[in-house]
C-alpha positions in Angstrom: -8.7 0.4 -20.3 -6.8 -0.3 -16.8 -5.6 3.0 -15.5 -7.3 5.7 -18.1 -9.3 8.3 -16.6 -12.5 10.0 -17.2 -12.6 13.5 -16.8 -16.1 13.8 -17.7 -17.4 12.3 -14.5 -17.5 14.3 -11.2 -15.5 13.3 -8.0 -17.6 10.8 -6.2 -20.3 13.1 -4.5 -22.0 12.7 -0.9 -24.6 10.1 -0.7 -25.6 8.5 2.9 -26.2 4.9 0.9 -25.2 2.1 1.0 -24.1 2.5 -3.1 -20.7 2.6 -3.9 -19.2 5.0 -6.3 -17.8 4.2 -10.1 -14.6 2.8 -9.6 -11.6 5.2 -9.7 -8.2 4.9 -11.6 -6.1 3.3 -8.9 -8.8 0.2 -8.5 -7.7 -0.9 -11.8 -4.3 -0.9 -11.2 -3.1 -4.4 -11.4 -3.0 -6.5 -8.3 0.9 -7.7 -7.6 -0.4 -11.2 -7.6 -1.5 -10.8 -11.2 1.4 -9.4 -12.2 3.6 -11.9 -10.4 2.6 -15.1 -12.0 4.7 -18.1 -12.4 7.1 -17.3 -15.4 5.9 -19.9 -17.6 2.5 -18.2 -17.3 3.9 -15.1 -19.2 3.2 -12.9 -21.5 0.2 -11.5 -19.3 -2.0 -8.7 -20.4 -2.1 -5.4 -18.9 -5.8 -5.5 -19.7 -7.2 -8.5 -18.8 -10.3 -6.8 -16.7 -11.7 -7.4 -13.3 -13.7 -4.6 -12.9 -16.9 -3.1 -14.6 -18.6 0.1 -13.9 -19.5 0.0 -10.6 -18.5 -3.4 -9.7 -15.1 -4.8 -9.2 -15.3 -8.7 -10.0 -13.7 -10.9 -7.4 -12.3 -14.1 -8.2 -11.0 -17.0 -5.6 -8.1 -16.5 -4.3 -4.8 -18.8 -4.8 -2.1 -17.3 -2.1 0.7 -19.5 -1.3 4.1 -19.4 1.1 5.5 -17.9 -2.0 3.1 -14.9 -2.2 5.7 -13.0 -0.5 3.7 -9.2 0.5 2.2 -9.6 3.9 3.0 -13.8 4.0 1.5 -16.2 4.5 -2.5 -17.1 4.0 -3.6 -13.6 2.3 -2.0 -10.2 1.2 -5.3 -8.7 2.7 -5.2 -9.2 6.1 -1.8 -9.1 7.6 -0.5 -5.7 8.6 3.5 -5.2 7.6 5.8 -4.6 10.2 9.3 -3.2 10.2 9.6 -4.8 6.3 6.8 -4.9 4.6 7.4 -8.8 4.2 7.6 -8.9 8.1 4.5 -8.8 9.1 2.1 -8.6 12.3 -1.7 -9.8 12.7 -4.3 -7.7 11.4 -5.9 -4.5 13.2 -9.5 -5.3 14.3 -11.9 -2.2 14.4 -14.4 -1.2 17.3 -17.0 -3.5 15.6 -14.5 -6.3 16.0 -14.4 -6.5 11.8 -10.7 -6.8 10.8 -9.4 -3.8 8.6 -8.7 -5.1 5.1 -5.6 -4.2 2.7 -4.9 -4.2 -1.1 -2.0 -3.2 -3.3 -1.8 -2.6 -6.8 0.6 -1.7 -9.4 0.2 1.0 -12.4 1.2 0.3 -16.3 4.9 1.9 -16.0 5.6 -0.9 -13.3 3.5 -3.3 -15.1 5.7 -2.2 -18.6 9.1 -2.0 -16.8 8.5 -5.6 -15.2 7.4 -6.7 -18.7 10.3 -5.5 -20.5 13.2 -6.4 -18.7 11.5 -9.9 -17.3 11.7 -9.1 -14.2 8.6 -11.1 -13.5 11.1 -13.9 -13.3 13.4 -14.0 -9.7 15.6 -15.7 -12.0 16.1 -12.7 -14.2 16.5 -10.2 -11.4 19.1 -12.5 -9.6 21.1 -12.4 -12.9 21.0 -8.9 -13.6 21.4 -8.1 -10.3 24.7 -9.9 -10.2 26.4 -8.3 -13.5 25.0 -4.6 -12.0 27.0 -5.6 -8.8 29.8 -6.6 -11.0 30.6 -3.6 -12.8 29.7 -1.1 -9.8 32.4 -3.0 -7.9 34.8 -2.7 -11.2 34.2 0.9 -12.2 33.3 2.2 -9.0 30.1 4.1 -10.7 26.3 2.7 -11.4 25.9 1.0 -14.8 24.4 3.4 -17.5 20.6 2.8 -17.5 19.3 1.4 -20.8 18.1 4.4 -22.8 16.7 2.3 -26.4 15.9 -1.0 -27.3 19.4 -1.6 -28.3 21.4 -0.8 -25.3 22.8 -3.3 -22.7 20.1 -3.9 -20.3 21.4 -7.0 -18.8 22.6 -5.3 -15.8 19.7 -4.3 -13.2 17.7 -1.5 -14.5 16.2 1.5 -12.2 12.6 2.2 -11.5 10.5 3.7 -14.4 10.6 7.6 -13.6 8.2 8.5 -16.3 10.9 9.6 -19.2 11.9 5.9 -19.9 11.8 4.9 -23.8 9.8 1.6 -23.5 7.0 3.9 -21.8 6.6 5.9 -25.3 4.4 3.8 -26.6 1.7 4.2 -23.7 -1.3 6.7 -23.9 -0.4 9.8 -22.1 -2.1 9.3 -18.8 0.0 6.5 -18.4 3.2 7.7 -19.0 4.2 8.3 -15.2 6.7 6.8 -13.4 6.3 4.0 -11.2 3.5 3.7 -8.7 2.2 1.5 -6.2 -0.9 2.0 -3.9 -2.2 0.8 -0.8 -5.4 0.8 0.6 -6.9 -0.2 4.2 -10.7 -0.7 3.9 -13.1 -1.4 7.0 -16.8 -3.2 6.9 -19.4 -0.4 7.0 -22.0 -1.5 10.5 -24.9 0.2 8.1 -28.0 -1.5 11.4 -28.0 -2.1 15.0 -26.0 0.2 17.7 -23.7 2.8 16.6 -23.4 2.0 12.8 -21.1 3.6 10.7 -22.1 6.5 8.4 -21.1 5.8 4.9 -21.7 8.7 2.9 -18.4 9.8 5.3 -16.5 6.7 3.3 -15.5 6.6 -0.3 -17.3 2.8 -0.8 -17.3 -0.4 -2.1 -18.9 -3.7 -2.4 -16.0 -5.8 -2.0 -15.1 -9.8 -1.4 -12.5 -11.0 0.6 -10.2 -14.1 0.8 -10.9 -16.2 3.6 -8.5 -18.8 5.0 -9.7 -21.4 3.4 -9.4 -19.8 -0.7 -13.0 -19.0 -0.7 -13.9 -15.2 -0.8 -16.8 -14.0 1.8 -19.9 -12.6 1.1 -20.2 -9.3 -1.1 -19.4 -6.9 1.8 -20.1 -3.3 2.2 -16.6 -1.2 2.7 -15.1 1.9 3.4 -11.7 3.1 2.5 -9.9 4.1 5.4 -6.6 4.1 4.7 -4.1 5.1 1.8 -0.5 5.1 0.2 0.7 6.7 -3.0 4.3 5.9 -3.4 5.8 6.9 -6.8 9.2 7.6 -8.4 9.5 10.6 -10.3 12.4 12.4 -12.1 12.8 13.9 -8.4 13.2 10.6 -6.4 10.9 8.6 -4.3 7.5 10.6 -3.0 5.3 8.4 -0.7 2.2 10.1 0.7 -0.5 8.8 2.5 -3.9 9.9 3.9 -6.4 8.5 5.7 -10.8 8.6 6.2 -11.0 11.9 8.9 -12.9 9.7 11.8 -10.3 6.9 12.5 -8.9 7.8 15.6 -10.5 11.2 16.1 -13.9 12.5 16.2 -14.5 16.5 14.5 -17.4 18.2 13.2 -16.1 20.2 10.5 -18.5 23.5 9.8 -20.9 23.5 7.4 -20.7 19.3 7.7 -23.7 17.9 5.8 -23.6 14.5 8.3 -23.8 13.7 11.7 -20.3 12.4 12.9 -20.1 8.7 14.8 -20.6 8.0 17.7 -16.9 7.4 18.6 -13.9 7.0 15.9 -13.6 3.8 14.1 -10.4 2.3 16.2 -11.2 3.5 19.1 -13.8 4.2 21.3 -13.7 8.1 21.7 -11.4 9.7 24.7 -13.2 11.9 28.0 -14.3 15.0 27.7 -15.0 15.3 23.5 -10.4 15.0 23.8 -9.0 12.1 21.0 -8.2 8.8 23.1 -4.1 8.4 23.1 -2.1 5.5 23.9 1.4 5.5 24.5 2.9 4.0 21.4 -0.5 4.8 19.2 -2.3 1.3 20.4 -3.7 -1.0 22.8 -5.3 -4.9 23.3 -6.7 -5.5 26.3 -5.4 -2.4 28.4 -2.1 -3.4 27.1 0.5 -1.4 24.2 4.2 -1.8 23.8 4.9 -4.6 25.6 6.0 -8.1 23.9 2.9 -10.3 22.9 0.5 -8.0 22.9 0.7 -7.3 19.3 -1.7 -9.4 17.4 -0.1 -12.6 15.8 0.0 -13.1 12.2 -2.7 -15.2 10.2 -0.6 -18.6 8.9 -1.3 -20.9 6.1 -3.6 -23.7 8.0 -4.4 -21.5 11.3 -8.1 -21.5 12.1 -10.4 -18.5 11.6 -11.3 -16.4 15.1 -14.5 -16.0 15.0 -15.8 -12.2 15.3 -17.4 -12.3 19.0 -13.4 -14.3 20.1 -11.4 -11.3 18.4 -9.8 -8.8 20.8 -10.2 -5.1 19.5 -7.2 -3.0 19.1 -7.5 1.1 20.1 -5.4 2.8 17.8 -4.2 6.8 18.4 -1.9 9.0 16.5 1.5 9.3 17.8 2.6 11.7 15.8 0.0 14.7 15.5 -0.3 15.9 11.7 1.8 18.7 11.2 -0.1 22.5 11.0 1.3 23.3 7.6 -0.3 19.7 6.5 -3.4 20.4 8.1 -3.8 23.7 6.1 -3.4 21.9 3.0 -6.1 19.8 4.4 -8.4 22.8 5.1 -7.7 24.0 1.9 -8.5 21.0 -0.4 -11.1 19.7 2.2 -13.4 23.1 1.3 -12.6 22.6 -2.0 -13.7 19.2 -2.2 -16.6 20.1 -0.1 -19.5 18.5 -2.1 -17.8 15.1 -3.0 -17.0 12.4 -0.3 -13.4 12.7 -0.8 -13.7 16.3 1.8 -13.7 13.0 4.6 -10.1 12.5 3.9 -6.8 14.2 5.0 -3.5 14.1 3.7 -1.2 12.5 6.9 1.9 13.6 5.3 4.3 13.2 2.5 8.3 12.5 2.5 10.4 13.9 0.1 14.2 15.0 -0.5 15.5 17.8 1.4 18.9 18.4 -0.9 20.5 20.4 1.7 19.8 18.9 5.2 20.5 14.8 5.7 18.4 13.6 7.9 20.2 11.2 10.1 17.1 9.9 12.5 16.0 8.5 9.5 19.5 6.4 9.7 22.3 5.4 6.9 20.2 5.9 4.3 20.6 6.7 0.2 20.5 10.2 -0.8 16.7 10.5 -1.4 14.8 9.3 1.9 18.4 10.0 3.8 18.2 13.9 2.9 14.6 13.4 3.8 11.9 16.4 4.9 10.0 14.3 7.8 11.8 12.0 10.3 8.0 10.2 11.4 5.5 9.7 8.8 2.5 7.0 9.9 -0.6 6.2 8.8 -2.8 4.7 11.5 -4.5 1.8 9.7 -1.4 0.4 7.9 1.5 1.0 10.3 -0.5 0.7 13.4 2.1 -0.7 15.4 5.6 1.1 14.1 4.2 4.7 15.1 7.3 5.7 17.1 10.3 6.4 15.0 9.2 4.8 11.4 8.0 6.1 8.4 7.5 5.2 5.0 11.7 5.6 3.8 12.8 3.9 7.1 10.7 0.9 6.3 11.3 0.5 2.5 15.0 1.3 2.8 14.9 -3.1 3.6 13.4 -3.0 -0.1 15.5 -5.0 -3.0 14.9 -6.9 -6.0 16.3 -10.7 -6.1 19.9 -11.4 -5.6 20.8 -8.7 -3.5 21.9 -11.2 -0.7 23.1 -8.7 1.8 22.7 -4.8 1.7 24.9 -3.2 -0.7 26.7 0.3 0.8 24.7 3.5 0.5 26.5 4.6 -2.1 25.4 6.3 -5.1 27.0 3.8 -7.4 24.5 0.9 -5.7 21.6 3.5 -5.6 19.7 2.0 -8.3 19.3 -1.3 -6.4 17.3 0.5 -3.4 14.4 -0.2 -5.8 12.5 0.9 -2.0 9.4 -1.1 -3.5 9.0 -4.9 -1.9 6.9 -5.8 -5.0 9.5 -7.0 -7.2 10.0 -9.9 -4.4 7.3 -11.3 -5.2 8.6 -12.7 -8.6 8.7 -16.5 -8.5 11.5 -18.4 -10.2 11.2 -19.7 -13.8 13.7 -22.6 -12.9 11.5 -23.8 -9.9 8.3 -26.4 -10.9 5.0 -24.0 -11.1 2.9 -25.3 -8.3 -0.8 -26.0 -8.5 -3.0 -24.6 -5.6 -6.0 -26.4 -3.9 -8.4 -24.2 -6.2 -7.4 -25.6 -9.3 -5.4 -23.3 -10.8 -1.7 -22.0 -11.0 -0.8 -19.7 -9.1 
């Protein structure tokens, strides 16, 4: 079953192979551009599989213009810039192998989607407008739907876990809504300086090339990571990344050699990290207009690996010490499974008593927020001054919302702060066939 556990098997151990570990509960998530179908292609089933045991099972891609997260040709290459739907060309590692991202979705999206058809832009447009409507009349947010037989034509919130239409799931589902991104690099396993993968969490994985075919089964390691989920509290993005991506550290007691320089970038003088003004660099050259890389486009040729420029990549904003202690702490716990190679980078929550205004007019949870910069290295590469994960999903609506509603706590539940419901096609328009064959 998509997204149930199993506590009887340990954390994914150390193992300097090239063998991945079983898949985890996140992995079987369901991708957005499952979920986001063309409405005539509903009902769709939470567990159709794609993975099995150790494997994941890769099918062609079908991305079109309408395939809205990281537009256009793939979701997995494009790096999101100040919207997540705005985005920049990819980050290319010191091996000159593009970094790789995925999203997925867990069953409380997947139900509330389902529920409320939200799977259809038409059906977000429509309930969008009546929740606008009686804000405006009563001056208050609409009452949420609470049982099948309330009024849930207006726009409904985000799943916070206590929602009725998620009684009927098993208990480890029964969270509210979350969405996860991952960055994944190729693993250099031969030749000068190759990586060391038992310091990666791995998988053999296939990606979408530019012309719908996938490449060959590809040895990765995870190197970057989101957890954004709504609780009864508000919004609480985290994210974390692999320890070696812009710093080198032995830790003590470390059963592996460390590389030879970090993964995006090639080491600083004197054992220091390497920095770059505003956290990258192409060609000698960060901050300045041009330099970062342009996004891939429907129809643009493939650069071949030898023809890519690399991009050096630093941290901006150092990790703060009371993070890094939670680090140490869960790092020596973890100490025997591969997961000790990873580090919480921060996480943003409400601060109910101090508004943070860097963070700008925002709504009362990422507004009264406790952390002002909040980066991860491999997925905001190039917003590492000033952004964070509320400042950037603050843009985040469903359909319909045609200009931003006030920050007001009557319009609160329409900064859904999640980019994925955009990605719902219209039932009214044709459903278009793509060049493989299928619908997309």
């Amino acid at each position: 079953m998509r997204g149930e556990p199993d506590p009887s098997q340990p954390l994914a151990p150390i193992l300097n192979t090239d063998t991945p570990g079983d898949v985890v509960v996140w992995e079987t998530y369901m991708s957005p551009q499952t979920v986001f179908v063309h409405p005539q292609q509903w009902p769709v089933s939470w567990n159709l599989p794609d993975f099995t045991g150790l494997q994941r099972i890769s099918r062609p891609p079908c991305y079109t213009q309408s395939y809205a997260y990281g537009r256009p040709f793939t979701p997995g290459i494009n790096q999101p810039y100040t919207s997540a739907n705005v985005p920049t060309g990819p980050v290319v590692d010191q091996n000159r192998n593009y970094l790789r991202v995925e999203v997925t979705q867990n069953q409380a999206y997947f139900d509330y989607i389902k529920q409320f058809e939200y799977y259809d832009a038409d059906k977000q447009a429509e309930a969008v407008k009546k929740y606008i409507w009686y804000a405006n009349k009563h001056n208050a947010a609409p009452p949420a739907a609470t049982s099948p037989s309330d009024n849930a034509s207006r726009f409904q919130p985000l799943p916070n876990g206590n929602e009725f239409y998620l009684d009927k799931l098993p208990d480890y589902a029964q969270q509210g809504m979350t969405e996860i991104k991952a960055a994944w690099k190729v693993l250099k396993t031969e030749g000068e300086n190759p990586d060391i993968p038992g310091r990666y969490f791995r998988r053999i994985l296939q990606f979408p090339l530019p012309d719908g075919s996938l490449s060959e089964p590809t040895l990765m390691g995870l190197v970057g990571f989101h957890i954004h989920r709504v609780t009864p509290f508000g919004h609480l993005p985290s994210t974390f990344e692999q320890v070696d991506n812009v710093r080198i550290r032995k830790r003590f007691g470390d059963p592996l050699p460390v590389p030879a320089h970090p993964a995006l970038n090639p080491g600083g003088k004197h054992g220091r990290p390497a920095r770059y003004p505003n956290g990258y660099e192409v060609n000698g050259e960060g901050g300045v207009a041009g330099v970062i890389p342009l996004p891939y486009k429907e129809g643009d040729p493939w650069i071949q690996q030898e023809e890519r420029e690399m991009v050096n990549v630093s941290r901006v904003t150092r990790i703060p010490p009371a993070v890094q202690m939670v680090n140490f702490k869960y790092q020596a716990l973890l100490k025997d499974s591969v997961w000790s190679y990873y580090q919480l980078i921060g996480t943003q929550q409400k601060n109910l008593k101090t508004p943070n205004y860097h963070l700008g007019p925002g709504i009362p949870g990422p507004q009264r927020s406790n952390v002002q910069n909040l980066v991860n290295t491999t997925l905001e590469t190039y917003t590492q001054k000033g952004f964070s994960c509320a400042r950037c999903h603050l843009n985040a609506f469903p359909h319909g919302v045609e200009s931003f509603p006030p920050y007001e706590k009557r319009f609160e539940d329409l900064h859904v702060m999640s980019f994925l419901l955009l990605n719902a096609k219209s039932g009214s328009d044709p459903e278009e066939t793509s060049e493989c064959g299928i619908s997309n």
